[in-house]
C-alpha positions in Angstrom: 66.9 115.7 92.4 69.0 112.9 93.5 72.3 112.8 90.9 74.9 114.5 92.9 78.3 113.6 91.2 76.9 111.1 89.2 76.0 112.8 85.7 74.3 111.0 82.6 77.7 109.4 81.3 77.8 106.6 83.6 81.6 106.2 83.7 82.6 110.0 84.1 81.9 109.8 87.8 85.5 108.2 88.3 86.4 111.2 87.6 84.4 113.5 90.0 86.1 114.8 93.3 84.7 114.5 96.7 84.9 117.7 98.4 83.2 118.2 101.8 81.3 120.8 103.9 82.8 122.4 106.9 81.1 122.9 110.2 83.4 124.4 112.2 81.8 127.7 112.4 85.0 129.5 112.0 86.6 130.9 108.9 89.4 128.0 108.3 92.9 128.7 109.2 95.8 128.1 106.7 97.7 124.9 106.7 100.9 124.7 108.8 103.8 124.1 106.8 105.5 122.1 109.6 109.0 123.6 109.0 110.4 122.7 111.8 109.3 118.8 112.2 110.6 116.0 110.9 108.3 113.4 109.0 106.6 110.3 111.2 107.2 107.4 108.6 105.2 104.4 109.8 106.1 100.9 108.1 103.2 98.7 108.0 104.7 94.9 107.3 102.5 92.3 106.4 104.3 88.9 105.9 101.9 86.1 104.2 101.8 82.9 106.2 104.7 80.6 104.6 107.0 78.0 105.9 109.9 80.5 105.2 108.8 83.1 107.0 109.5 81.8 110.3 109.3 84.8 113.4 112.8 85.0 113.4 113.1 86.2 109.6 110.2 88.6 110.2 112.0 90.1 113.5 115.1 90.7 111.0 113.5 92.0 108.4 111.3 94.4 110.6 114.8 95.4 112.4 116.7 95.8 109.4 114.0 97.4 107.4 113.5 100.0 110.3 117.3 100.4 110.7 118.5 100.8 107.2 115.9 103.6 106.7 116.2 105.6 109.8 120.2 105.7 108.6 119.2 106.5 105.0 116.3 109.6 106.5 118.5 110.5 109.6 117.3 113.7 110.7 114.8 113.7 108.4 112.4 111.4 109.6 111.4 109.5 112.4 111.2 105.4 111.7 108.6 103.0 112.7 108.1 99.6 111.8 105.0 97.7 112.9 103.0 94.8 111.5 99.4 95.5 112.1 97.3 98.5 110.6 93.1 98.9 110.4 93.7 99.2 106.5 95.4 95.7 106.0 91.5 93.8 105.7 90.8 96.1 103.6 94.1 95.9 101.3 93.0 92.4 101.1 89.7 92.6 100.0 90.1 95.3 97.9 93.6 95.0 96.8 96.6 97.5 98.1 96.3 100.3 95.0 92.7 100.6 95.7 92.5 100.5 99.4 94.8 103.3 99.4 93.6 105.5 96.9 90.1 105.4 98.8 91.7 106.8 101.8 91.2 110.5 101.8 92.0 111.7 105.7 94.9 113.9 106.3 97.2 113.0 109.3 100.8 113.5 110.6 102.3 110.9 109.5 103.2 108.5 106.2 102.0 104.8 105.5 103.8 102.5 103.5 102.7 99.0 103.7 105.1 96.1 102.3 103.5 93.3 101.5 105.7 90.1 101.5 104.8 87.0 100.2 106.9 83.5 98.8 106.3 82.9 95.3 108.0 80.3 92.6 110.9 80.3 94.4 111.5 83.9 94.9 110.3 86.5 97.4 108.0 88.7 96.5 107.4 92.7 97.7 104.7 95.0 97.0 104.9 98.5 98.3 102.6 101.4 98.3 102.4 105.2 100.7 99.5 107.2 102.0 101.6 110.1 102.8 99.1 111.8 105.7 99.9 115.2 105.2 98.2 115.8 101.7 96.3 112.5 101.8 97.4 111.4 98.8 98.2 107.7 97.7 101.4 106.3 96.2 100.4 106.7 92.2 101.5 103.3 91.6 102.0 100.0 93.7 105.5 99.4 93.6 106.6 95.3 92.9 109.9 93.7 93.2 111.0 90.2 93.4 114.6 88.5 94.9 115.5 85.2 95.3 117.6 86.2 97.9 116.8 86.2 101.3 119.1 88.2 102.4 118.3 91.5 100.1 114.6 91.2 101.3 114.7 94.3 103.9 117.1 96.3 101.0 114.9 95.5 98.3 112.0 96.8 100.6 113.7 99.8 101.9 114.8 100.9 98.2 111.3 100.6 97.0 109.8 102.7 100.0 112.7 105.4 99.2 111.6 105.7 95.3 108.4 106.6 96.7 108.9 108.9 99.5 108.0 112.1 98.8 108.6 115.2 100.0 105.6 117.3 101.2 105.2 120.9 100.4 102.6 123.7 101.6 101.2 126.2 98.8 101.7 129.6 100.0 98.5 131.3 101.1 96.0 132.5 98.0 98.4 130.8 95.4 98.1 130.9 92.1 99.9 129.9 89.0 101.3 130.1 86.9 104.6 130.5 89.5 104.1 129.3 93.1 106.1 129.0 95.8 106.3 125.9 98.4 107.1 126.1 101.8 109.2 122.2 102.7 108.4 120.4 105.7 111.4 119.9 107.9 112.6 122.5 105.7 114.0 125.1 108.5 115.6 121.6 110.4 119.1 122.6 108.8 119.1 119.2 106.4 120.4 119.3 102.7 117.0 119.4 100.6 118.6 119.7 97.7 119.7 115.5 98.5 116.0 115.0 98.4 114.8 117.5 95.4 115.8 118.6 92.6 115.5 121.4 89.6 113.1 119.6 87.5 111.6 117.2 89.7 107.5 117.2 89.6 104.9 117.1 92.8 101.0 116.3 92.5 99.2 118.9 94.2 96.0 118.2 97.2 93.3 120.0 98.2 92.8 120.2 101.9 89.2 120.6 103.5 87.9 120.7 106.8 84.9 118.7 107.4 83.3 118.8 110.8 86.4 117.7 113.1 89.1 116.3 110.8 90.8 116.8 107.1 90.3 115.5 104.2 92.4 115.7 100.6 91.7 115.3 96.8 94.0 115.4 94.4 93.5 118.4 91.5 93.5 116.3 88.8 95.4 116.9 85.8 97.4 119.8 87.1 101.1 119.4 88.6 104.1 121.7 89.7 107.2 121.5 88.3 110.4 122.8 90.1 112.2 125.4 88.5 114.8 126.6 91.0 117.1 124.8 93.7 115.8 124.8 97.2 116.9 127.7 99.4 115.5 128.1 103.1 113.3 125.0 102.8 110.9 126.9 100.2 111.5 126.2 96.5 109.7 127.5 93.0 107.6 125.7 91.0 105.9 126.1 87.8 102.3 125.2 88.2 100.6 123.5 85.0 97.1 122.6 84.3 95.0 121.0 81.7 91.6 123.3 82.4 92.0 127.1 81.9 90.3 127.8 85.0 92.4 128.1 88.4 92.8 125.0 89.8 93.8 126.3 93.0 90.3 127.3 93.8 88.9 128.9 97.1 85.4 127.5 98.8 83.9 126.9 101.8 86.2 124.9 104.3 89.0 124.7 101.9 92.5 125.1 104.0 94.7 125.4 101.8 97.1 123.5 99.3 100.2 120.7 99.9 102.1 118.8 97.5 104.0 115.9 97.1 107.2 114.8 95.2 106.3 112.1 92.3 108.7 109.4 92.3 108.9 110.0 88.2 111.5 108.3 85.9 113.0 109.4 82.3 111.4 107.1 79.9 109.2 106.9 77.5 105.3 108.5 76.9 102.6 106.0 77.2 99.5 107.7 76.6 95.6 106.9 75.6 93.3 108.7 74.8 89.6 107.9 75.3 86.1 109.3 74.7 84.8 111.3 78.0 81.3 110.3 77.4 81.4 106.3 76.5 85.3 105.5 77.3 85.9 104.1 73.7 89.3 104.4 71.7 90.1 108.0 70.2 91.9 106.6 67.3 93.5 109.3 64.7 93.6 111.9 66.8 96.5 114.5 66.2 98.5 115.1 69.3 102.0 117.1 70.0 104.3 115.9 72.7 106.5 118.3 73.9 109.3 119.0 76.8 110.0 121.7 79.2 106.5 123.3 78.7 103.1 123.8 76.5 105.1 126.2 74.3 108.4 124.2 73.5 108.5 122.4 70.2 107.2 119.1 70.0 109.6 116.2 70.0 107.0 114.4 68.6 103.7 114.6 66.5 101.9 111.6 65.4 98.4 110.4 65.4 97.0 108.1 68.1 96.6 104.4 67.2 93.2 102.3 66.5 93.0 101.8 70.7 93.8 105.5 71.3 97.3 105.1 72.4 100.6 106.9 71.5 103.9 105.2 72.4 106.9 107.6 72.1 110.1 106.8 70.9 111.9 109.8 72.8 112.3 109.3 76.4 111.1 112.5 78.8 112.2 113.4 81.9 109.8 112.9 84.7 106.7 115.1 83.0 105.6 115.3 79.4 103.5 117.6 77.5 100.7 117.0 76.0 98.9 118.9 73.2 95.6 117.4 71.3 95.7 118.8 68.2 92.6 119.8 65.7 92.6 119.9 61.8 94.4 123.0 61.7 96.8 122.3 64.2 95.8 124.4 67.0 95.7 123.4 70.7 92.6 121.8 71.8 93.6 120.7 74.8 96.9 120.5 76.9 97.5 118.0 79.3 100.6 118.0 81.8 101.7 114.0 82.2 103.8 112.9 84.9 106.1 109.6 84.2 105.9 107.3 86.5 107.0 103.7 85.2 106.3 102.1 81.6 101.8 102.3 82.5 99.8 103.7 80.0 98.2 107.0 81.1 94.4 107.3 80.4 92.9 110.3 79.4 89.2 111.0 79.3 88.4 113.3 76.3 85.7 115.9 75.1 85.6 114.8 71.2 84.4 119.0 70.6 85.2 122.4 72.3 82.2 123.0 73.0 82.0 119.1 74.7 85.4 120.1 76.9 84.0 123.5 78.0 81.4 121.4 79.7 83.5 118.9 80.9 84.7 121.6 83.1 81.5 122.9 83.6 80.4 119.5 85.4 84.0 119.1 87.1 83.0 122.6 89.0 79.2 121.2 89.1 79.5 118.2 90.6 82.3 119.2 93.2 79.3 121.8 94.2 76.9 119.5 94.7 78.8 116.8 96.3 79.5 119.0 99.3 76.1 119.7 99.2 74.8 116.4 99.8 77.9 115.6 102.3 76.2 118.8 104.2 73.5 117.5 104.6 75.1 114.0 106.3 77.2 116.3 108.8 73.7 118.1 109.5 72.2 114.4 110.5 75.4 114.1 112.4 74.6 117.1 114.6 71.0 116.3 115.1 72.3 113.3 116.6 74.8 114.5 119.2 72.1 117.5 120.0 69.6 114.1 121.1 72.6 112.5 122.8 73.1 115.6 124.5 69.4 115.9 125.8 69.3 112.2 126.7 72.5 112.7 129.2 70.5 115.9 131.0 73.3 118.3 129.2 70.7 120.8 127.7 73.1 124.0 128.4 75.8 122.3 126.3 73.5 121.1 123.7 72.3 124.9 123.1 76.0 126.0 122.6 76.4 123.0 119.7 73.5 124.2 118.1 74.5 127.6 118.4 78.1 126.7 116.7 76.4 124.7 114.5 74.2 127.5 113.4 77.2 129.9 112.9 78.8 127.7 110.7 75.5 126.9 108.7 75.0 130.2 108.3 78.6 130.8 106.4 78.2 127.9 104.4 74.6 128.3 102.9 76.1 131.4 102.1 79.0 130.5 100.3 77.2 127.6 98.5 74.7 130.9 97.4 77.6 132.5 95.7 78.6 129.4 94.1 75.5 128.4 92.4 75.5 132.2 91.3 78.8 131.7 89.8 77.7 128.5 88.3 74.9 130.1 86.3 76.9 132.9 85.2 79.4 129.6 83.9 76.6 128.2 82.3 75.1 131.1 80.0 79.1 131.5 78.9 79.0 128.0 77.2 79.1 127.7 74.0 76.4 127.6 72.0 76.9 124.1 70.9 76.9 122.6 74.5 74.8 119.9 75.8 71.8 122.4 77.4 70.7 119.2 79.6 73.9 118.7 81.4 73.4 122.7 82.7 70.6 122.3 85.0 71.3 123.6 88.3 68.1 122.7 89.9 69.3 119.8 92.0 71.4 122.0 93.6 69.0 124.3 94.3 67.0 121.9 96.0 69.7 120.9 98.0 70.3 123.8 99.3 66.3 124.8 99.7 66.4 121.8 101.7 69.9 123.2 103.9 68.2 126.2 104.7 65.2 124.2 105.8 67.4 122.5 108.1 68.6 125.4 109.6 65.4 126.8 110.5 64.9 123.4 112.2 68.1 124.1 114.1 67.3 128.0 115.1 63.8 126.8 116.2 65.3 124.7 118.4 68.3 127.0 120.2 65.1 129.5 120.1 63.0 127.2 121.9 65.8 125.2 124.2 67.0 128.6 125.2 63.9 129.9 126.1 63.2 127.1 128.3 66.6 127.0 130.0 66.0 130.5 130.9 62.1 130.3 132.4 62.2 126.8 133.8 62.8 127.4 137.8 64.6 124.1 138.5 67.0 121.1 136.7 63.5 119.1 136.4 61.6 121.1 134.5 64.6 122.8 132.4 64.8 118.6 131.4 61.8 118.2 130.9 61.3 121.5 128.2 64.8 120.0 126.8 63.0 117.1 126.1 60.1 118.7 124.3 62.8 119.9 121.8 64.5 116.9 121.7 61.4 115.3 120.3 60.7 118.1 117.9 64.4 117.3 116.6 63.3 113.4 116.1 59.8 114.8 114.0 62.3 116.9 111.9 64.2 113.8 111.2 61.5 112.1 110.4 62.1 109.5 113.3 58.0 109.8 113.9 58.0 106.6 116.1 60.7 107.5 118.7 58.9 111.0 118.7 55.6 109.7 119.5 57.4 107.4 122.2 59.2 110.7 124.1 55.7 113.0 123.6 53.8 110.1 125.4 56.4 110.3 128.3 56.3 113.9 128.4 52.1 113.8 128.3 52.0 111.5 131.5 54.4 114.2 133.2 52.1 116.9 131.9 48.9 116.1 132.2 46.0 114.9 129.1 45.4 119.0 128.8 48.9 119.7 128.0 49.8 121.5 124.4 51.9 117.7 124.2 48.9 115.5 125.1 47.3 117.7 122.2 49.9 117.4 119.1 50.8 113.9 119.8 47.0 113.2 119.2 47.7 115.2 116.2 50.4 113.1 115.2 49.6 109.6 116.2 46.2 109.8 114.0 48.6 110.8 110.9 51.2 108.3 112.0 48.4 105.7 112.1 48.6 102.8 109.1 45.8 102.4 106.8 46.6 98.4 105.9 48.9 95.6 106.1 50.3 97.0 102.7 51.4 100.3 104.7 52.4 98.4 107.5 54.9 96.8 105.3 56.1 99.6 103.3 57.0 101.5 106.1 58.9 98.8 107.9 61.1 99.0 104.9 61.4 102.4 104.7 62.6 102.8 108.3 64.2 98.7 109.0 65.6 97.9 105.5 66.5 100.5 103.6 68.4 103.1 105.3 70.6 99.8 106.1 72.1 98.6 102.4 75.0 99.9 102.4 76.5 98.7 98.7 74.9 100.3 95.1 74.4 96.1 94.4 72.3 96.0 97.6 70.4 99.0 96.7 69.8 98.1 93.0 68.2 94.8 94.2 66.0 96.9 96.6 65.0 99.8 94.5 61.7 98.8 93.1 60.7 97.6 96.7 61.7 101.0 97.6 59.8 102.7 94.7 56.8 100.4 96.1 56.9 101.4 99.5 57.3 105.5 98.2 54.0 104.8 95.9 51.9 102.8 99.0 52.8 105.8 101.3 51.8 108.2 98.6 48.3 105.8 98.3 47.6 106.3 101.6 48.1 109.6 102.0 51.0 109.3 104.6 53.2 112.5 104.1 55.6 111.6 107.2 57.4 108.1 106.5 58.9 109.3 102.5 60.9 112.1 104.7 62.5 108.9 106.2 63.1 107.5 103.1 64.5 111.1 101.6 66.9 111.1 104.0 68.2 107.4 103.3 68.2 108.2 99.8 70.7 111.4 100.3 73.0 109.3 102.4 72.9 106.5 99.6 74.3 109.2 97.1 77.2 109.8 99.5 77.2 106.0 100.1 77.7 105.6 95.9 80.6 107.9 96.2 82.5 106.2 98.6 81.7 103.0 96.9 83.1 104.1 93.4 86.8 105.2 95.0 89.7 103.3 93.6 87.3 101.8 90.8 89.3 102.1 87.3 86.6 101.6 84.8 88.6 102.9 81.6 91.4 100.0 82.7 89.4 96.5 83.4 85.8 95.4 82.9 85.1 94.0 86.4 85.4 97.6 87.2 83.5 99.1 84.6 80.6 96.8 85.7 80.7 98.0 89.0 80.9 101.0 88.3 77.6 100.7 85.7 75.6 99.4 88.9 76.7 102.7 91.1 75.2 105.1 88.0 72.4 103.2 87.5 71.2 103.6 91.4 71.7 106.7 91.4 70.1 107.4 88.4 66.9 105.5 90.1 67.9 107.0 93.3 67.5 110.7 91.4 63.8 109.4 90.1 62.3 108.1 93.5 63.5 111.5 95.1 62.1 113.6 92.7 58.9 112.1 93.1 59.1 111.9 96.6 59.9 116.0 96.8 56.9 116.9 94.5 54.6 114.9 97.0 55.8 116.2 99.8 55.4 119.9 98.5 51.9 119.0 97.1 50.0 121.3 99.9 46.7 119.2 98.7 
């Protein structure tokens, strides 16, 4: 079962959440506030190469850029200005909104890139933040345009101001529907209240710890509002959400919770709504726009328009709320808007109840199984520093990774347990009328089947290592036991060629009577090809395919793929498909990755893209079903 995130409405997987497994083997500590440090802002500026932009003008604008803010922060934060960045190919390729909205690791410091470029006669500035410390991305690219080169830097500097953003940390185990938010450089003695105010809105991140580093993503459709002036750097905030379940959810590696001040306006509502499953127009559909809260009376009730949208006449400051009304005028759903600029907000939309209760049914769904197949990839990850570890002679060290590894294997199998648990007692509490197909939990079963598998691997191999580091009588032979393991490791992950390369080594040092002169007999004859046909197949399974790394790569591939599966299955070889199981679960994570920043419900070029990535994984879900069922076939 290969779908992961992706479920059978192609386009709804823009909407999915990656969330990550942790390895650390620890139970995760809570997220320092950072009270008492002042904010690293990093200004990345990019010039384009124009005849006005001669090195002089871009020294100035760098040192009045980096001067005019460090006056406007002061204490607050520390100013740097630099001109190159690892992002900046990327931002080209992809374009600066999307780059940074596909960058999910948590640091210490802000981002914000201005882009500068000479167009009809005026300059041109584009500005957008990836604030580090919730791993968020500025919700909207920020462009401005003088003819003046003298207002350059100011134009600049006011555009990366609007956009700041303070950062807060959620109180441990918070929950709504009041929270309170610990500011950092809050205890530094500056004025917060110059920076935030009553009524001002923040978008909340989820922090995870996977394997080494942090990563965030956004809780979508859920935002804190604050409700009382700052005192001692922590303030109060109203938390709302459009899903009646907690969006501040616990789970395995989760650290905890930060925020981040919107830059929102007072302006208008501009507001679509679309069908969830096929992203077309909801047109005529009742809604109830309302300020202060759910429960204040609407300013305005009207019906959406033939394209879905509503345009309010009232203006609303810095959050609006939405109700989607049905025939009888009760609350079918409630949606907390933030207003940003004059952009119309898309909403995807259940058409039913009993189509919305499952919309949050997959939301929790898929954010299980995505950190189930991102488990697996951090599993692979260990395997591979466990070899490195035996190739360098360090076979004490590599037990005490595997040994950590195994600790924090055994916590998280655990927790994803519970989860699935709690996922089936979500599922019989749907409602009747919901879509029984979208409820199978069996993918993530075998997911996790297959994690335990792995860490049986794993304990066989600190059993084993250990053993031998404890019996062997000198460095020479303790090596050369390591090695044994090591090559049990490679036959685990399905590397059966480097395997059979190591045992023959080890055989020569051994002797033809050895135990390893006997099962690499074994496993040469089953590694042995029956044609040219096989031959083939498995020189894509193990050269070509674990190598495409885009879904339009691995669309163009697939039925060469699906070949290569049925030629192995032909000729009886059982070994090279766990190769091509284990490309196929990195490909999955690969199609996450690859969807970030796509907006499918705003241009076409997207939505195509994004039609490739869900149908290869749809394909992707097919081969490794097939492939699992022959590999369990005991016959």
């Amino acid at each position: 079962m290969m779908r992961s995130h992706l479920p059978g409405n192609a386009l709804s997987l823009f909407y999915s959440s990656l969330c990550t497994l942790c390895l650390c083997g620890e139970a995760p500590a809570q997220l320092d506030a950072e009270k008492d440090s002042p904010y690293k802002l990093q200004i990345v500026m990019r010039m384009a190469d124009h005849p006005p932009f001669t090195a002089a003008f871009k020294e100035q604008v760098k040192r009045e850029l980096r001067d005019g803010l460090q006056a406007s922060f002061a204490d607050l934060a520390r100013v740097e200005v630099m001109d190159a960045h690892p992002l900046l190919k990327e931002i080209e390729t992809k374009g600066l909104q999307a780059a940074l909205e596909g960058w999910k690791e948590v640091g210490p410091q802000k981002t914000h890139f201005v882009l500068i470029d000479f167009k009809n006669g005026q300059y041109e500035i584009q500005a957008g933040q990836h604030d580090g410390l919730t791993g968020l991305a500025s919700p909207v690219a920020r462009l401005a345009r003088t003819p003046d080169r003298q207002f350059v830097a100011r134009t600049a500097a006011l555009m990366i101001d609007r956009d700041f953003g303070l950062v807060g940390t959620l109180e441990a185990n918070a929950r709504g529907p009041e929270v309170k938010v610990m500011l950092k450089a809050g205890s530094l003695g500056i004025p917060m209240e110059t920076w935030l105010k009553k009524e001002d809105v923040f978008a909340i991140s989820q922090i995870k710890k996977v394997g080494g580093s942090q990563r965030s993503d956004r809780v979508r459709w859920a935002l804190l509002k604050v409700i009382e002036d700052t005192k001692d750097g922590v303030c109060r905030c109203q938390l709302f959400n459009r899903y009646v379940k907690d969006p501040l959810e616990k789970g395995p590696g989760v650290l905890g919770y930060r925020c981040i001040k919107l830059g929102t306006i007072t302006a208008p509502l501009h507001f679509r709504l679309v069908n969830a499953k096929d992203m077309t127009a909801l047109a005529g559909q009742a809604v109830a726009v309302s300020a202060g809260d759910f429960s204040a009376k609407p300013k305005e009730e009207r019906s959406t328009q033939a394209d879905g949208s509503i345009h309010t006449r009232d203006a609303f400051q810095n959050i609006a709320f939405v109700r989607v009304l049905d025939a009888g005028g009760g609350t079918r759903a409630q949606i907390p808007v933030e207003i940003l600029d004059d952009r119309t907000v898309i909403c995807p939309f259940n058409v039913t109840s009993q189509a919305e209760a499952q919309g949050q049914f997959e939301l929790t769904r898929r954010r299980l199984f995505n950190r189930l197949y991102e488990s697996h990839l951090v599993v692979a990850e260990l395997i591979q520093e466990l070899n490195r570890l035996i190739e360098d002679h360090k076979g004490k060290e590599a037990l005490e990774v595997a040994q950590r590894g195994l600790k924090a294997m055994d916590s998280d199998i655990a927790n994803y347990a519970d989860e699935l648990g709690s996922l089936k007692k979500m599922a019989q509490e749907l409602p009747k009328g919901a879509q029984t197909a979208r409820v199978d939990l069996s993918e993530g079963e075998q997911r996790l089947a297959e994690l335990k598998t792995r860490r049986q691997e794993l304990q066989g191999f600190s059993e084993s290592l250990n053993k031998a580091l404890q019996e062997a009588n000198s460095p020479k032979k303790q090596q050369l036991k390591a090695k044994i393991q090591q090559a049990q490791l490679l036959e685990n992950d399905g590397e059966f060629e480097k395997a059979i390369q190591l045992y023959e080594n080890l055989a020569q040092k051994e002797g033809d009577q050895s135990a390893v002169a006997s099962h690499l007999k074994k496993l040469k004859e089953r590694w042995q090809t029956k044609d040219e046909n096989h031959r083939r197949a498995r020189n894509f399974i193990y050269g070509a395919w674990p190598n495409y790394r885009t879904a339009a790569d691995m669309k163009a591939h697939m039925e060469e793929a699906r070949k290569a599966f049925q030629t192995c299955r032909d000729a009886g070889d059982k070994l090279s498909p766990v190769k091509l199981l284990k490309a196929n679960i990195a490909h999955t994570a690969q199609l996450n990755k690859e969807s970030e920043g796509l907006e499918p419900e705003k241009n076409e070029d997207d939505r195509a893209k994004f039609q490739i990535i869900a149908d290869v994984a749809d394909d992707l879900k097919k081969l490794t079903e097939g492939i699992n069922a022959f590999l369990n076939d005991s016959k």
